[in-house]
ZAKE-424554 format. One line per field, with one value per residue (C-alpha): residue number from 1; residue in three letters; x, y, z. Coordinates in nm, 3 decimals, m for minus. Layout:
<pts>
num = c(NUM ...)
residuo = c(ALA ...)
u = c(X ...)
v = c(Y ...)
w = c(Z ...)
</pts>
This chain:
<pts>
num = c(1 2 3 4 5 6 7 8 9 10 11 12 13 14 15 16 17 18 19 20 21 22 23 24 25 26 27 28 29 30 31 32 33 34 35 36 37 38 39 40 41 42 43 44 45 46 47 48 49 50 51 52 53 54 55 56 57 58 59 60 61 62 63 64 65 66 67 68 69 70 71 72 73 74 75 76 77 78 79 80 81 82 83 84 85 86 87 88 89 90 91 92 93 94 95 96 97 98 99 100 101 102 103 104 105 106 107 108 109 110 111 112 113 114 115 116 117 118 119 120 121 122 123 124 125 126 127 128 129 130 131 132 133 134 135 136 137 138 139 140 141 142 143 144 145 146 147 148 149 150 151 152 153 154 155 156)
residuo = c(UNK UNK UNK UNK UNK UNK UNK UNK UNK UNK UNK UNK UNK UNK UNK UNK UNK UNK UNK UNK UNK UNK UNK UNK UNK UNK UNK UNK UNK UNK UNK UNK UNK UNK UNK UNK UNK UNK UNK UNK UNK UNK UNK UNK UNK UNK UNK UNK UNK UNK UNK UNK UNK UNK UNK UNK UNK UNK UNK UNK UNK UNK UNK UNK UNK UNK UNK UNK UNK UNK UNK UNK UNK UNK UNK UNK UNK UNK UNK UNK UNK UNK UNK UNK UNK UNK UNK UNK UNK UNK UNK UNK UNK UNK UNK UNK UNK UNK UNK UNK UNK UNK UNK UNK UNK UNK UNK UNK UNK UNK UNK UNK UNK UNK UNK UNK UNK UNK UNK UNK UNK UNK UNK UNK UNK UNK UNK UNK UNK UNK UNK UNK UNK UNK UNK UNK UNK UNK UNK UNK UNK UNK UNK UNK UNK UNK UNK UNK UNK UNK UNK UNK UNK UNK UNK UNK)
u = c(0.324 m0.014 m0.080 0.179 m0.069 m0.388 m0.383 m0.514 m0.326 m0.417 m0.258 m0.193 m0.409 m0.711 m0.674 m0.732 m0.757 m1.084 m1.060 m0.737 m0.924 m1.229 m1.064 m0.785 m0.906 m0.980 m0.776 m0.427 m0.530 m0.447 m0.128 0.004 m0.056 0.072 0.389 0.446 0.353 0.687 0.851 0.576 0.557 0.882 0.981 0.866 1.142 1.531 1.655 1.483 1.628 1.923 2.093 2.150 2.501 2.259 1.876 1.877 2.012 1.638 1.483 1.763 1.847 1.451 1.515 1.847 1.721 1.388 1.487 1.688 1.957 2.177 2.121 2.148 2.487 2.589 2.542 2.727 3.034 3.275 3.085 2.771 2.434 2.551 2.892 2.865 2.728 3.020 3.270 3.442 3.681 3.703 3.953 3.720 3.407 3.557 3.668 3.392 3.153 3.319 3.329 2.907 2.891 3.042 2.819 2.505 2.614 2.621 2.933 2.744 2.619 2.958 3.126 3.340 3.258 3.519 3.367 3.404 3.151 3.180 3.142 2.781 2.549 2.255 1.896 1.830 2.122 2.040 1.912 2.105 1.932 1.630 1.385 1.077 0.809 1.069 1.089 0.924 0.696 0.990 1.211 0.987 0.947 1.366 1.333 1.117 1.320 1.641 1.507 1.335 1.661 1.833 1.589 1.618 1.999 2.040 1.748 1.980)
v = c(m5.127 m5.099 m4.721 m4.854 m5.161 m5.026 m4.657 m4.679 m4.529 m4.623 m4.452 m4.620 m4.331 m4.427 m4.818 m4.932 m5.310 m5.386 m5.248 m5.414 m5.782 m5.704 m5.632 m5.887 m6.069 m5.816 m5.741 m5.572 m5.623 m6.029 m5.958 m5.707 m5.932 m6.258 m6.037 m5.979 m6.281 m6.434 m6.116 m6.101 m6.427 m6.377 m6.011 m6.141 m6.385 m6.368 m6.353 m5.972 m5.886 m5.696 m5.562 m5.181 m5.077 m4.769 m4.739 m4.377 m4.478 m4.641 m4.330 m4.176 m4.529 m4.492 m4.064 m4.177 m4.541 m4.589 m4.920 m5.056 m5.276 m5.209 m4.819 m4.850 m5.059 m4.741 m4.470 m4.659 m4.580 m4.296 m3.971 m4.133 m4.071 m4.340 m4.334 m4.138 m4.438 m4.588 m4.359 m4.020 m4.048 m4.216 m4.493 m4.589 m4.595 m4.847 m5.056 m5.078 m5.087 m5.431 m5.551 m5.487 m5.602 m5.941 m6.012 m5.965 m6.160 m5.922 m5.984 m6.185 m5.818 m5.703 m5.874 m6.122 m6.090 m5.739 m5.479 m5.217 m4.901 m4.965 m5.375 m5.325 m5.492 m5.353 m5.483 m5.299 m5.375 m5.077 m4.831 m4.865 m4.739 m4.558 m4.451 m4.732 m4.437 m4.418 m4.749 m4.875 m5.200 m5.413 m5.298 m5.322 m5.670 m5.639 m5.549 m5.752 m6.124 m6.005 m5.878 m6.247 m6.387 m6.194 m6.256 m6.695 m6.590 m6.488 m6.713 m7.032)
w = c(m1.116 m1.032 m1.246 m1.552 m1.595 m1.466 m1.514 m1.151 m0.815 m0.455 m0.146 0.158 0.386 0.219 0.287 m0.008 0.076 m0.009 m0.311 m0.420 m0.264 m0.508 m0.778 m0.717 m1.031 m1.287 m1.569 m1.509 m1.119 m1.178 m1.361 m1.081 m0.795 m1.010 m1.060 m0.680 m0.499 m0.503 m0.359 m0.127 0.078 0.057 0.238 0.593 0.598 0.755 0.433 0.407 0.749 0.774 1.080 1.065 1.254 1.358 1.385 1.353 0.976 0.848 0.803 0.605 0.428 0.326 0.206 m0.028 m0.140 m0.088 0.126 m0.210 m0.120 m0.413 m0.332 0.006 m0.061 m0.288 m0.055 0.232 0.081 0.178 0.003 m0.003 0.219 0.437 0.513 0.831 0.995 0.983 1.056 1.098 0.800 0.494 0.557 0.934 0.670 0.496 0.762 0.954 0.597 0.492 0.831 0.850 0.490 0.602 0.921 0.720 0.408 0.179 m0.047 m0.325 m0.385 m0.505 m0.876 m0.775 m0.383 m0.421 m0.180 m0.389 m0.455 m0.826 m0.841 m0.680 m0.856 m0.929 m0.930 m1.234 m1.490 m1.758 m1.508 m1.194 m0.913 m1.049 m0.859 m0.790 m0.991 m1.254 m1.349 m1.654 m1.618 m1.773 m1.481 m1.209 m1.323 m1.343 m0.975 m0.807 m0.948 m0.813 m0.485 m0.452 m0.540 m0.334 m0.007 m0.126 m0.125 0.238 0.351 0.254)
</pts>
């Protein structure tokens, strides 16, 4: 968000703290951090916790979804990046999927609460699932109100 508005890109080796705290109030800046502060006093809550069934399966959740829920969700599915996690064939995937799906609270994620690949909803309705340096300002935006509602969601 911060290069669509200000043009400007800051990498996390270089720390760029300081400089995002000085020029917290400057133009484009002001609007980037007014457009997140929702999502973030809101990420270190239960409501952003899920349980992985595996540990070894943040890293690749992170490689296939960039930590997206609705992604994530996606590529749990038999065929997807996921599915091994939860089984050795297609028919154990789903099983134990739903079953994990349940325990974290997950079915509002799905149209009608049907665990289904295709009734996912997305965070981005017109561009499901694209990628967080694809996304125009508009869907970033998009992005960041549904992953606060979904956090307030599972936070109760």
């Amino acid at each position: 968000m911060l290069k669509l508005v200000t043009g400007e890109v800051l990498h996390k080796c270089n720390n760029p703290f300081d400089e995002l705290i000085a020029k917290r109030n400057d133009p484009g800046f002001k609007e980037v951090n007014d457009a997140f502060i929702e999502f973030v006093e809101n990420c270190c809550s239960q409501g952003n916790f899920i349980l992985l069934p595996h540990c070894e399966m943040n890293a690749d959740r992170y490689r296939c979804s960039q930590d997206r829920i609705d992604k994530s969700l996606y590529e749990c599915f038999p065929g997807g990046n996921l599915a091994k996690y939860f089984g050795i064939n297609p028919e154990e995937q789903m099983e134990t999927l739903v079953e994990w799906i349940k325990s974290q609270n997950l079915e509002f994620m799905f149209e009608n609460g049907k665990i289904e690949r295709n009734n996912i909803i997305p965070f981005n309705k017109n561009n499901p699932y694209v990628t967080y340096e694809g996304m125009t300002k508009e869907e970033l935006l998009e992005f960041i109100d549904n992953a606060v509602a979904f956090i307030a969601y599972r936070s109760g």
